[in-house]
C-alpha positions as CSV (number, residue, x, y, z in Angstrom):
1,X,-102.1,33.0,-75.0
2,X,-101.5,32.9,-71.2
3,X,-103.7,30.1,-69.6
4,X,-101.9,29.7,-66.2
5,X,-101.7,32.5,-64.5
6,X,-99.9,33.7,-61.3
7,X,-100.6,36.3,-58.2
8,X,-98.2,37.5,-56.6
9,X,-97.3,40.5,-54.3
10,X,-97.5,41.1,-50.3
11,X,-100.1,43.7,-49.5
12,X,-99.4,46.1,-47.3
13,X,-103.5,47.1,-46.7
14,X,-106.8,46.2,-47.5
15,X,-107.2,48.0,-51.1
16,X,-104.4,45.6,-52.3
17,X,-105.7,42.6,-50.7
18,X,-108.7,43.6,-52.7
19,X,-106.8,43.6,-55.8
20,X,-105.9,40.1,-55.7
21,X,-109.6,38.8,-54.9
22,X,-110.6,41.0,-57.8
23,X,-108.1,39.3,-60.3
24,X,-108.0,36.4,-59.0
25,X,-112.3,35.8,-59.6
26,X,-111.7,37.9,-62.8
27,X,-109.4,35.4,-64.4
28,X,-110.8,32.2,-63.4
29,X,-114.4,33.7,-64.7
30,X,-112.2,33.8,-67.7
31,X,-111.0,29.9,-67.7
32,X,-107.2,30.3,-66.8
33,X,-106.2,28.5,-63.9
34,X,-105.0,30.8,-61.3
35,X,-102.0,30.2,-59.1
36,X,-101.5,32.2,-55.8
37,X,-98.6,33.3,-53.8
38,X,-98.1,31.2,-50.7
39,X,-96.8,34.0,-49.0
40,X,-101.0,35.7,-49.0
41,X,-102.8,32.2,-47.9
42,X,-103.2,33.7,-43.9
43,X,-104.5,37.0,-45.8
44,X,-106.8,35.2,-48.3
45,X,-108.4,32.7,-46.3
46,X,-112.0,32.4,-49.1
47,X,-109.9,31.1,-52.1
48,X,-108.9,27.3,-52.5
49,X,-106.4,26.1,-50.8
50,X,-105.3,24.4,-54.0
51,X,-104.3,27.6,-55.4
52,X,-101.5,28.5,-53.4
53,X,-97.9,27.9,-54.4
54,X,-94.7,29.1,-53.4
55,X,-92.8,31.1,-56.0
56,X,-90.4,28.4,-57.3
57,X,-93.2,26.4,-58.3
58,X,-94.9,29.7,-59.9
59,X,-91.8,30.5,-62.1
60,X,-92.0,26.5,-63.1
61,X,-95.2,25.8,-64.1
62,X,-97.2,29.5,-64.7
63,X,-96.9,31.5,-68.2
64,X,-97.7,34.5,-66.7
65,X,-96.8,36.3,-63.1
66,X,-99.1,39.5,-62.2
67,X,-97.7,41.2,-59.6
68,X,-99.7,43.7,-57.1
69,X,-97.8,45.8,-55.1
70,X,-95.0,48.8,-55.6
71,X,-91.3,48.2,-57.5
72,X,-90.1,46.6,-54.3
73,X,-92.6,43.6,-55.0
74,X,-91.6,43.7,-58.3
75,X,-88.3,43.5,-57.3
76,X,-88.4,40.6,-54.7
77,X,-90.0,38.9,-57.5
78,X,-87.8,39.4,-60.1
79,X,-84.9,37.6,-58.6
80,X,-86.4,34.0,-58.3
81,X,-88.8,34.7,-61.7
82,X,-85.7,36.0,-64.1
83,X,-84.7,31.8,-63.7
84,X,-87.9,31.0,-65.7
85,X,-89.4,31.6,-69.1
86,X,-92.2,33.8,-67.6
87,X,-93.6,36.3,-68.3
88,X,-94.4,39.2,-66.0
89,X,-96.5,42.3,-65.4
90,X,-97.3,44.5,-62.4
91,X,-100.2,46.3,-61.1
92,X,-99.1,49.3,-59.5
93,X,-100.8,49.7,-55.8
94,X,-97.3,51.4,-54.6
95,X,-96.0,54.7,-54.9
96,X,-93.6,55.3,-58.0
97,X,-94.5,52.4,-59.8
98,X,-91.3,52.3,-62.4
99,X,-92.4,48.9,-62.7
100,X,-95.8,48.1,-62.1
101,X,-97.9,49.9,-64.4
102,X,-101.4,48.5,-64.8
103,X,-103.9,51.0,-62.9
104,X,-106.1,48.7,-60.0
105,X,-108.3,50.3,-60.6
106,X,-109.8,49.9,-64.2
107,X,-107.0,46.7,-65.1
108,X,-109.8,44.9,-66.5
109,X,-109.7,46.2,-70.3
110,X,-105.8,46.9,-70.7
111,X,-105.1,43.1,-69.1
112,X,-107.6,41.3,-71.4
113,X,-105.7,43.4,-74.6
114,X,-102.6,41.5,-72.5
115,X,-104.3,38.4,-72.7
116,X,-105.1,38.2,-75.8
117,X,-101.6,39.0,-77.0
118,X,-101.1,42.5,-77.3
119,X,-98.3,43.4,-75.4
120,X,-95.0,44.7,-75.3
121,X,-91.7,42.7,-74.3
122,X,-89.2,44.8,-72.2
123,X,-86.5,42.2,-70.9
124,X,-84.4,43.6,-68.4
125,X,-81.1,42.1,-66.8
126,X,-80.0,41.7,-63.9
127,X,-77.0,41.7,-61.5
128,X,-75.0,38.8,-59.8
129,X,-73.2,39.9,-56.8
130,X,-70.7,37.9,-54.9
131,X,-68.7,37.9,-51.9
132,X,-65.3,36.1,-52.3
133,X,-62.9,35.4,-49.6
134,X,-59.7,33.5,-49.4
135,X,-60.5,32.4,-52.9
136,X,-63.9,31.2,-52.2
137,X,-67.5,32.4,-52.5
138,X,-68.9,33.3,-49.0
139,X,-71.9,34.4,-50.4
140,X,-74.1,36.0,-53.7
141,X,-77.3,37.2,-54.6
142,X,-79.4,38.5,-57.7
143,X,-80.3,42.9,-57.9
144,X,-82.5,43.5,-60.5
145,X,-82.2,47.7,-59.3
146,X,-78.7,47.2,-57.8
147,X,-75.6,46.5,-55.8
148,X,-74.4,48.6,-53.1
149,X,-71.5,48.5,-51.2
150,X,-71.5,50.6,-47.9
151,X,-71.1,50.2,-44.2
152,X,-72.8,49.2,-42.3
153,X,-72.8,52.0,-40.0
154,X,-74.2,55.4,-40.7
155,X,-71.9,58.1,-42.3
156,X,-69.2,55.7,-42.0
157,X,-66.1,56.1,-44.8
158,X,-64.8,53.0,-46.3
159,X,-61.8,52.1,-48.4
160,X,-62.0,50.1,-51.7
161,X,-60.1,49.7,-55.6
162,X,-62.3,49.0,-58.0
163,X,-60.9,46.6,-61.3
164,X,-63.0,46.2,-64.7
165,X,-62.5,43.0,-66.3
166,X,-59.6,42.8,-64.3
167,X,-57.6,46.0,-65.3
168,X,-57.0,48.4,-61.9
169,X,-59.6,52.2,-62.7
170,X,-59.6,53.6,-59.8
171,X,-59.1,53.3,-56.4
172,X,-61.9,55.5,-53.6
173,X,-62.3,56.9,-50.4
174,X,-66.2,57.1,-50.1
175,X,-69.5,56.3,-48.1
176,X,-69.9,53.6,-50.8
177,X,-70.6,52.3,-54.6
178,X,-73.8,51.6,-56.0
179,X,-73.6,49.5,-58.6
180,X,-76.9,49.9,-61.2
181,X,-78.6,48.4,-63.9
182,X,-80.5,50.8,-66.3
183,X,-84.0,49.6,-64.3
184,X,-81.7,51.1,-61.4
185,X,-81.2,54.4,-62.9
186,X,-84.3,56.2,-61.9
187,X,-84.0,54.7,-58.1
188,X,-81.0,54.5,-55.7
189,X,-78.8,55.6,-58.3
190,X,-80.9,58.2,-59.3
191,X,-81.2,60.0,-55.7
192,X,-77.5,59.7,-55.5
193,X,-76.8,61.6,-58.9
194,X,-76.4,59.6,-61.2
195,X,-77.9,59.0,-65.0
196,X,-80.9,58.2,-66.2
197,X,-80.3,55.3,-68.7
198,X,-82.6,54.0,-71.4
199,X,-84.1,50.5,-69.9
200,X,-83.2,48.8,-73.3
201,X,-79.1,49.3,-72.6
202,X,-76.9,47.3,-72.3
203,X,-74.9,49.2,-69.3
204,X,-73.9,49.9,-65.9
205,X,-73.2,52.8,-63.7
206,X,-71.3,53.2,-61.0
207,X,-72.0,55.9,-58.4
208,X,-69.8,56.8,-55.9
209,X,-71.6,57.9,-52.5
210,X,-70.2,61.1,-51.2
211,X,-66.7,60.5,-52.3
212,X,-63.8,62.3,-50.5
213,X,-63.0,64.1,-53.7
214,X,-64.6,66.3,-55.8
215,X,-63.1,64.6,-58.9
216,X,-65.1,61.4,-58.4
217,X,-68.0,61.5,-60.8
218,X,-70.2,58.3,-62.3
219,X,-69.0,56.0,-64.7
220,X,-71.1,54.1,-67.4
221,X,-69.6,51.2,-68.8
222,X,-70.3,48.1,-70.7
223,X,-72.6,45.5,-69.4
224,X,-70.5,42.4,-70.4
225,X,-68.0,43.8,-68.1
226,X,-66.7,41.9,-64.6
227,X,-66.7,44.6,-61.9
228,X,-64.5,43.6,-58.8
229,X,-63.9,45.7,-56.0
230,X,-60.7,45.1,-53.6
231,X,-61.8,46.1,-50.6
232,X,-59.0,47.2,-48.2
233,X,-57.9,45.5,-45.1
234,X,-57.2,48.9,-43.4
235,X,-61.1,49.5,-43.1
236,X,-62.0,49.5,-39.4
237,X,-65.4,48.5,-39.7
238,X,-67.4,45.6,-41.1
239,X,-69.3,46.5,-44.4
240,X,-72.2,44.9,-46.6
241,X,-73.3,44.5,-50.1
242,X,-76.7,45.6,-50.5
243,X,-78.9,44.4,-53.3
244,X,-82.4,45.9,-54.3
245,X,-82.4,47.2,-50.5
246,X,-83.3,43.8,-49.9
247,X,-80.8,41.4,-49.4
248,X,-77.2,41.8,-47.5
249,X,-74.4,39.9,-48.1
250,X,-71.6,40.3,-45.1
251,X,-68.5,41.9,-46.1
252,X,-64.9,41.8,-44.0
253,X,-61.9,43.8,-44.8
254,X,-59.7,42.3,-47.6
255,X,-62.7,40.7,-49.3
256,X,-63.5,40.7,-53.0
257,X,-66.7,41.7,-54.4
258,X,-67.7,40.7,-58.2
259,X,-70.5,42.1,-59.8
260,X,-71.5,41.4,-63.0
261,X,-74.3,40.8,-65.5
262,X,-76.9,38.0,-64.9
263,X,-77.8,34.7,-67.4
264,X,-80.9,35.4,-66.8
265,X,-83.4,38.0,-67.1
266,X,-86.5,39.1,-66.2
267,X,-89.4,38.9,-68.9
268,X,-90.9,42.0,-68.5
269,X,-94.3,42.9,-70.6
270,X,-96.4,45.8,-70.6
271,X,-100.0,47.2,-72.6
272,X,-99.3,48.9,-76.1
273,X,-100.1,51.6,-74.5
274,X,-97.2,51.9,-72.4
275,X,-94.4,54.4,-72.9
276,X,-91.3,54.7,-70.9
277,X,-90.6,58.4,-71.8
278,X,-94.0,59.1,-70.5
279,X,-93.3,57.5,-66.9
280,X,-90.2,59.3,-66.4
281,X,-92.8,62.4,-67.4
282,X,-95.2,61.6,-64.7
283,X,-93.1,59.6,-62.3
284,X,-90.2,62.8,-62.2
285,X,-92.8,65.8,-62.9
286,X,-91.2,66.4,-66.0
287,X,-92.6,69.4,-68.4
288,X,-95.3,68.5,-70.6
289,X,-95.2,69.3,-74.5
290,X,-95.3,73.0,-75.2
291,X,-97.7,72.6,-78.4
């Protein structure tokens, strides 16, 4: 079903870089053709040179992206692969691992099943953030987790109305807003109170970060929804709009930030075997079934 087939990921040690030689003799001992990150040619100096591409040319021309790593290479990824009709799984060589669920380990007999078709499709959406100023877009950006506004100095309170498809909700003195998508809800979002939404809705949630009221509590809404935020010309310092903890997009006082759902999407897939219930059970050390 998949015939080319991409690697991608930047190891952070030796047992991942070992994880990509593995899969990548594993497949081609198979007969797919196997693309390579660019970004891993200094790391893996024995493979072709042939192999390499960056990841525009992955998202164009492979069926299938593998990524090795933790959620935060899943997440890098994301953002350039949602443009493409790929497909995309992760091996988990990380630490939570919301994302990334094949085990290093033993992949060998769970990614064949994959190979041969039996899979399940788990497309997840994405965020478009912008930066608009004096009418015009300074700058924007793709968060698959999500968007966060904040300082960017510590502890720092900032000033800021927030509009929903253009109607005036609420207006907040706070550390911040993060801004997440239900593949968001068990990570930034999470650790800063807020709920735990199914990955297959269609919604957001805002959460405020330590708000200067004890009123202030998350909101879910819609996912077709425009979210802009007014941010106030009184703030004394400069702020940013984080997404995935990745990228940051500069932000002045008296700007406007937009945030709203993505075209695109991100062609998640994962074994038969997976269960989402059962990650939040292992990832949050949830109870286990009483009979």
């Amino acid at each position: 079903m998949f015939h080319i087939i991409a690697l991608i990921g930047r190891p952070r040690n030796a047992d991942a870089l070992q994880t990509h030689h593995s899969l990548y003799h594993w497949l081609t001992e198979k007969g797919h053709q196997v693309l390579v990150d660019q970004r891993l040619q200094d790391e893996l100096l024995d493979l072709p040179v042939s192999c390499f591409c960056d990841l525009l040319s992955i998202g164009q021309n492979a069926e299938l992206a593998i990524v090795v790593g933790g959620d935060g290479n899943m997440l890098g990824a994301a953002r350039v692969l949602s443009r493409f009709n790929i497909s995309v799984i992760g091996v988990n060589r990380g630490n939570l691992g919301f994302l990334t669920d094949l085990d290093p380990e033993g992949f060998e007999a769970e990614l064949e099943r994959v190979l041969a078709g039996e899979f399940i499709r788990d497309p997840r959406f994405l965020l478009e953030a912008e930066v608009h100023r004096h009418g015009q877009v300074k700058s924007h950006n793709a968060a698959l987790n999500e968007a966060v506004i904040h300082s960017g100095k510590v502890a720092n309170m900032i000033e800021f109305e927030v509009y929903i498809d253009g109607v005036f909700a609420f207006s907040q003195r706070s550390d911040g807003l993060i801004i997440a998508t239900p593949t968001g809800s068990t990570a930034y979002s999470l650790s800063g109170g807020g709920p735990i939404l199914s990955s297959s809705l269609s919604a957001i949630t805002l959460v405020p970060m330590f708000p200067h009221t004890l009123s202030s509590r998350p909101l879910v809404i819609d996912a077709n929804k425009r979210i802009t935020l007014h941010v106030s010309p009184e703030n004394q310092v400069d702020l940013e709009v984080s997404c995935d903890g990745q990228i940051s997009l500069p932000v002045t006082p008296g700007d406007e930030i937009h945030i709203y759902q993505s075209p695109n999407q991100l062609q998640l897939i994962h074994p038969k075997s997976y269960s989402y219930y059962e990650v939040l059970r292992q990832k949050l050390g949830w109870a286990s079934r009483l009979f």
